[in-house]
C-alpha positions in Angstrom: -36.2 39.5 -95.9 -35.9 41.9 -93.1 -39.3 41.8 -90.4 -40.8 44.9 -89.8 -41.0 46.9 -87.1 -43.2 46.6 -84.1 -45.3 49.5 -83.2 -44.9 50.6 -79.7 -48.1 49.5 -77.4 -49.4 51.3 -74.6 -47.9 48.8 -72.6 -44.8 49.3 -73.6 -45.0 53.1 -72.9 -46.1 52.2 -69.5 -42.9 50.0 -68.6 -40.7 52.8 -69.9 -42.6 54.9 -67.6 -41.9 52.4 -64.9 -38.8 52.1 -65.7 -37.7 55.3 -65.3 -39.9 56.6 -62.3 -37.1 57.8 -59.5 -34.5 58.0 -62.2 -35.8 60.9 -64.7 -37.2 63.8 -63.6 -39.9 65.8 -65.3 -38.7 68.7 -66.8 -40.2 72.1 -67.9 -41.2 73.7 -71.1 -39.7 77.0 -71.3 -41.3 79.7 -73.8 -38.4 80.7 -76.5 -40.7 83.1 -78.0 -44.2 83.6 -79.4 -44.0 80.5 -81.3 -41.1 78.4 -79.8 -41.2 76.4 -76.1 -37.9 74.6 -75.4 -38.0 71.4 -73.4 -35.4 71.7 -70.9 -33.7 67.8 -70.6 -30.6 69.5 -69.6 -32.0 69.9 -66.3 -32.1 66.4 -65.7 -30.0 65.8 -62.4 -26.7 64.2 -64.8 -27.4 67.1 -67.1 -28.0 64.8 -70.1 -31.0 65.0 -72.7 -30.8 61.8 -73.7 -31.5 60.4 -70.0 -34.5 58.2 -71.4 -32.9 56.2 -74.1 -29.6 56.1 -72.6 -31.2 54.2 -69.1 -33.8 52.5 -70.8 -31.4 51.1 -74.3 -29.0 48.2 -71.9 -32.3 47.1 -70.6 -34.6 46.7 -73.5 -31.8 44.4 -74.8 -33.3 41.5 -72.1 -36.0 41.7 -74.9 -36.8 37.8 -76.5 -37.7 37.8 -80.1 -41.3 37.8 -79.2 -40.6 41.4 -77.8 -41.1 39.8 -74.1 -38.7 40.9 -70.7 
């Protein structure tokens, strides 16, 4: 039997935040139209969306078990 997954805490959201200060930047909403605003990840500095995931996946891999750095 598989466990389930653990819901992300607010802690959790603060050490990605950490994590990434001085590495991500923040990036801008643009307005596609009336309806539609585009978040612009490409801007990052590397040009990458996936800036985020890609820094923050090798290190969330220190995780124990317990969900613990």
């Amino acid at each position: 039997m598989t466990t389930p997954p653990q819901l992300v805490t607010i802690e959790d959201i603060r050490a990605a935040a950490n994590l990434l200060r001085g590495v991500a930047v923040r990036t801008p909403l643009l307005r596609w139209d009336e309806r539609t605003w585009i978040k612009a990840e490409s801007l990052q500095p590397i040009g990458a969306f996936k800036i985020r995931g890609a820094y923050g996946s090798p290190r969330s891999s220190r995780r124990s078990a317990s969900g613990a750095w």
